[in-house]
C-alpha beads as a LAMMPS data file, in Angstrom:
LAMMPS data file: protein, C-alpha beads

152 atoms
151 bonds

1 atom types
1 bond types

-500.0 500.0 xlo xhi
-500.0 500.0 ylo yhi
-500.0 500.0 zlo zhi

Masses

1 110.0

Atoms # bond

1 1 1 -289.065 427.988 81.777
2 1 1 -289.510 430.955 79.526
3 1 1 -292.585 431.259 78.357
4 1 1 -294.139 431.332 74.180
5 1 1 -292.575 434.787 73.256
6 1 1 -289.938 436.163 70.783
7 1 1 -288.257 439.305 71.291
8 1 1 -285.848 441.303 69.055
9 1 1 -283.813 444.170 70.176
10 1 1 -283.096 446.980 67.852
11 1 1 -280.914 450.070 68.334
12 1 1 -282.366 453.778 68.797
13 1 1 -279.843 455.798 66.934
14 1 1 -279.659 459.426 67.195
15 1 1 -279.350 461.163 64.271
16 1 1 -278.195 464.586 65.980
17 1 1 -275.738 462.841 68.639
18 1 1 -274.666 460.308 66.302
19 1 1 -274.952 457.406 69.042
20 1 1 -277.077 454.315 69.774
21 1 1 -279.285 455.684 72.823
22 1 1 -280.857 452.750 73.941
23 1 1 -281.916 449.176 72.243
24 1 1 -285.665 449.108 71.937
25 1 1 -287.309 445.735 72.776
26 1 1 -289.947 444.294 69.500
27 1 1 -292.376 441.465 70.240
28 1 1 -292.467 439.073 67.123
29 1 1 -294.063 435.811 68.833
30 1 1 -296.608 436.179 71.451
31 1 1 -298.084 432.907 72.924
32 1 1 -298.147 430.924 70.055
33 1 1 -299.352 434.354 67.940
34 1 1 -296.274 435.201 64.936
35 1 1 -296.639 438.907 63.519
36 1 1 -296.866 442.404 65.225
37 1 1 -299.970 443.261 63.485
38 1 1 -301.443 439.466 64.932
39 1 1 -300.256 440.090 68.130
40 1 1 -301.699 443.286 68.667
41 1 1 -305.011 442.237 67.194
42 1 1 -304.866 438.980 70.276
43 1 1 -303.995 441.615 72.918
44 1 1 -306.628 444.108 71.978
45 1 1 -309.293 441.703 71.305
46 1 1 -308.591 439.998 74.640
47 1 1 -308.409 442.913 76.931
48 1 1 -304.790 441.421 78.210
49 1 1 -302.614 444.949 77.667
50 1 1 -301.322 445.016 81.147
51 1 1 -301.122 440.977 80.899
52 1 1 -298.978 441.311 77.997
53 1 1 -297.025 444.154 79.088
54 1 1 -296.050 442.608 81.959
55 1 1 -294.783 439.458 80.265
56 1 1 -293.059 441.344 78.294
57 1 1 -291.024 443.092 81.041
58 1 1 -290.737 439.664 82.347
59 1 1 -289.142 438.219 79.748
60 1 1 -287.004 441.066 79.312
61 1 1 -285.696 441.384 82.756
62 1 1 -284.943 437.519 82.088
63 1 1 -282.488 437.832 79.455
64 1 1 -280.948 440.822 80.956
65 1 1 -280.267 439.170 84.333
66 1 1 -276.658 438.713 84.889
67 1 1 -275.441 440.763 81.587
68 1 1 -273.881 444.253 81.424
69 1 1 -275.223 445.802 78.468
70 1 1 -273.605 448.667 76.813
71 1 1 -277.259 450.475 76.711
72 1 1 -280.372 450.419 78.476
73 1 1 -283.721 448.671 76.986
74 1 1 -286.323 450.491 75.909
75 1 1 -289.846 448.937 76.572
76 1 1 -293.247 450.001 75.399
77 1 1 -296.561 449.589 77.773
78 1 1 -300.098 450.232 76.212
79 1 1 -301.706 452.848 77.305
80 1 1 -304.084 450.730 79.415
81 1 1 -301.099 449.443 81.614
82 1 1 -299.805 452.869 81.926
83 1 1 -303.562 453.848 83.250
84 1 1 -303.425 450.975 85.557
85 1 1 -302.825 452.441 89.319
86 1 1 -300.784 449.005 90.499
87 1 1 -298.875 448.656 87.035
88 1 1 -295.465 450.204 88.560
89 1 1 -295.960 448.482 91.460
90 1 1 -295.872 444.685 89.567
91 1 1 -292.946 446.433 87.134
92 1 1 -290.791 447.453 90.299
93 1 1 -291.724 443.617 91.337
94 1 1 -290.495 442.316 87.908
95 1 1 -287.449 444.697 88.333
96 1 1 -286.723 443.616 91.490
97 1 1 -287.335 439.794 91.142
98 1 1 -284.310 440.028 88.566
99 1 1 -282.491 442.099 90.156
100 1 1 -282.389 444.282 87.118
101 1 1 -280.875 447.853 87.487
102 1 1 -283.535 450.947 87.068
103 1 1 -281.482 452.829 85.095
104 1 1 -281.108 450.250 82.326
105 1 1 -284.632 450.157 81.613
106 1 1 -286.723 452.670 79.694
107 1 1 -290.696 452.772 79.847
108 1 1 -291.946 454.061 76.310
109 1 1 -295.455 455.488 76.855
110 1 1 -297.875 455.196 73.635
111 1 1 -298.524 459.138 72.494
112 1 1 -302.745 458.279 72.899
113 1 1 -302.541 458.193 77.096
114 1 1 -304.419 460.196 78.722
115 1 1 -301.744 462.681 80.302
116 1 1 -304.560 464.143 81.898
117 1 1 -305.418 461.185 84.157
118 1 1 -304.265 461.996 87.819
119 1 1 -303.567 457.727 87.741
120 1 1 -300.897 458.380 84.620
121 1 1 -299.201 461.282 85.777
122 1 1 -298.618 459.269 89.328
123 1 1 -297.301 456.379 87.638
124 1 1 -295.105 458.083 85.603
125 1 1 -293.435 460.054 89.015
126 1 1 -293.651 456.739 90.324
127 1 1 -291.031 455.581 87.465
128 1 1 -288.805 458.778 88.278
129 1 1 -288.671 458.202 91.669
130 1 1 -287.450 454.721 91.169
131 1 1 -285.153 455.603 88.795
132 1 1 -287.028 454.487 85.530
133 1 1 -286.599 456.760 82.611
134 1 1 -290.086 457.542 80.705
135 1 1 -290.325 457.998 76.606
136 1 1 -293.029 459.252 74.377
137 1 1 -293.079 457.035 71.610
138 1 1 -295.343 457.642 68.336
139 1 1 -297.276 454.445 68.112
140 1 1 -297.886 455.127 64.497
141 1 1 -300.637 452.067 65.400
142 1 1 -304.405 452.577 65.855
143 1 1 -305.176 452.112 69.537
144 1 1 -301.567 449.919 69.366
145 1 1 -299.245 449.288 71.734
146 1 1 -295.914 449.757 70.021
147 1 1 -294.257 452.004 67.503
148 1 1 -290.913 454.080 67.025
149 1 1 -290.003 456.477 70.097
150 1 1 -289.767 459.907 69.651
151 1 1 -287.866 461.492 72.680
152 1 1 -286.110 459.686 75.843

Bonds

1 1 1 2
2 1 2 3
3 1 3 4
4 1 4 5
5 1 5 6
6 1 6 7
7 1 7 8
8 1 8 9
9 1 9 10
10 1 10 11
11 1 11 12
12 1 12 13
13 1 13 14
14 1 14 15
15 1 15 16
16 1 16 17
17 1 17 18
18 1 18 19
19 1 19 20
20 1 20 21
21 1 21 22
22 1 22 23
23 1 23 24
24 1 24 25
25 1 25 26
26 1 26 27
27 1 27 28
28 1 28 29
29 1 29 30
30 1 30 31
31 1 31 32
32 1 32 33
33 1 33 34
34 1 34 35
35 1 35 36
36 1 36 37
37 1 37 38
38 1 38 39
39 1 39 40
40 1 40 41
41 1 41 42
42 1 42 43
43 1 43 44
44 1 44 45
45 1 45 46
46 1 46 47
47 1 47 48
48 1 48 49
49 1 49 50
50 1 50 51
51 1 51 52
52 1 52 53
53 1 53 54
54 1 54 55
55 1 55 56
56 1 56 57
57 1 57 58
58 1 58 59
59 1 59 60
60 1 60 61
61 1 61 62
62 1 62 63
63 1 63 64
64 1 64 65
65 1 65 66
66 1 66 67
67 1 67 68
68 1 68 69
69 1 69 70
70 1 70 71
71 1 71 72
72 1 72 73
73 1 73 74
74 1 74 75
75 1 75 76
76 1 76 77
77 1 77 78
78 1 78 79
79 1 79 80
80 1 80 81
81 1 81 82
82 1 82 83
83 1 83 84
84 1 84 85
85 1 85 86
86 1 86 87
87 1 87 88
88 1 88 89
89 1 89 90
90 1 90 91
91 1 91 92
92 1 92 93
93 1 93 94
94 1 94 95
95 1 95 96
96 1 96 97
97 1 97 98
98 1 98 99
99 1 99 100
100 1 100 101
101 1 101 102
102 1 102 103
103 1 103 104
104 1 104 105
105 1 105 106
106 1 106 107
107 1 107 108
108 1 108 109
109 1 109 110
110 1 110 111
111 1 111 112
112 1 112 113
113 1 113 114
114 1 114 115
115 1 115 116
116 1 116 117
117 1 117 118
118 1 118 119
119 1 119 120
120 1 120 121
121 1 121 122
122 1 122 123
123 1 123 124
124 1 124 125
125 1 125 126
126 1 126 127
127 1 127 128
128 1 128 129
129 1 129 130
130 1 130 131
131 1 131 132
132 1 132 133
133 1 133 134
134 1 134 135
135 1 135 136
136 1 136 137
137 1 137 138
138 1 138 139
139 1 139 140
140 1 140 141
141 1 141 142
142 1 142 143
143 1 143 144
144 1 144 145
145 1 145 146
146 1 146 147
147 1 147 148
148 1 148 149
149 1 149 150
150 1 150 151
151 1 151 152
């Protein structure tokens, strides 16, 4: 049963290359919550970022299960998931569980993470080593946890 969330997939065109990169994943409906600005707001207020995260990836991993798609998926984590020590742990789970490819997925880390924090920096070799590419992504959203990416 999928659960109370609406996700839209946009293209990340590259202006230089003149190619579609990667599709980046946008939330529009998050349990019962319509509107980005709403959403964010809900997950803020309730302290869920890795929560949400997480069903994100979830519900990502279950509409790519079973399809070849001509690009991989682009998927932004709030900075608080990113500073989690177990998050790649339950997204190599998620990954697994669907039997979704590493390569096809792309973790877009908000620009306001601490970089500095030894528990980032191992999370995001973590993702290397499993095969996970890592974006920056310009928020462009106080303390938010999505935005436009800015380098893959």
């Amino acid at each position: 049963m999928a659960m109370d969330i609406v996700l839209y997939i946009q293209p990340a065109y590259n202006c230089i290359t003149k190619q579609i990169e990667y599709a980046e994943v946008l939330i529009r409906r998050y349990r019962h919550i319509d509107g980005v600005n709403r959403i964010l707001k809900y997950v803020n207020r309730c302290n869920i970022e890795m929560q949400f995260d997480l069903d994100v990836i979830k519900e990502v991993c279950r509409y790519m299960h079973g399809k070849e798609l001509p690009y991989p998926i682009g998927i932004n984590l709030c900075a608080g998931t990113i500073e989690n020590e177990h998050s790649v742990n339950y997204i190599d789970n998620i990954l697994k569980e669907y039997s979704i490819d590493y390569s096809d997925i792309i973790i877009e880390i908000n620009e306001s993470t601490d970089f500095n924090s030894d528990i980032v920096l191992a999370n995001v070799n973590k993702l290397h080593q499993l095969g996970i590419k890592v974006a920056l992504d310009d928020f462009g959203v106080e303390k938010g946890c999505w935005g436009n990416s800015s380098a893959v």
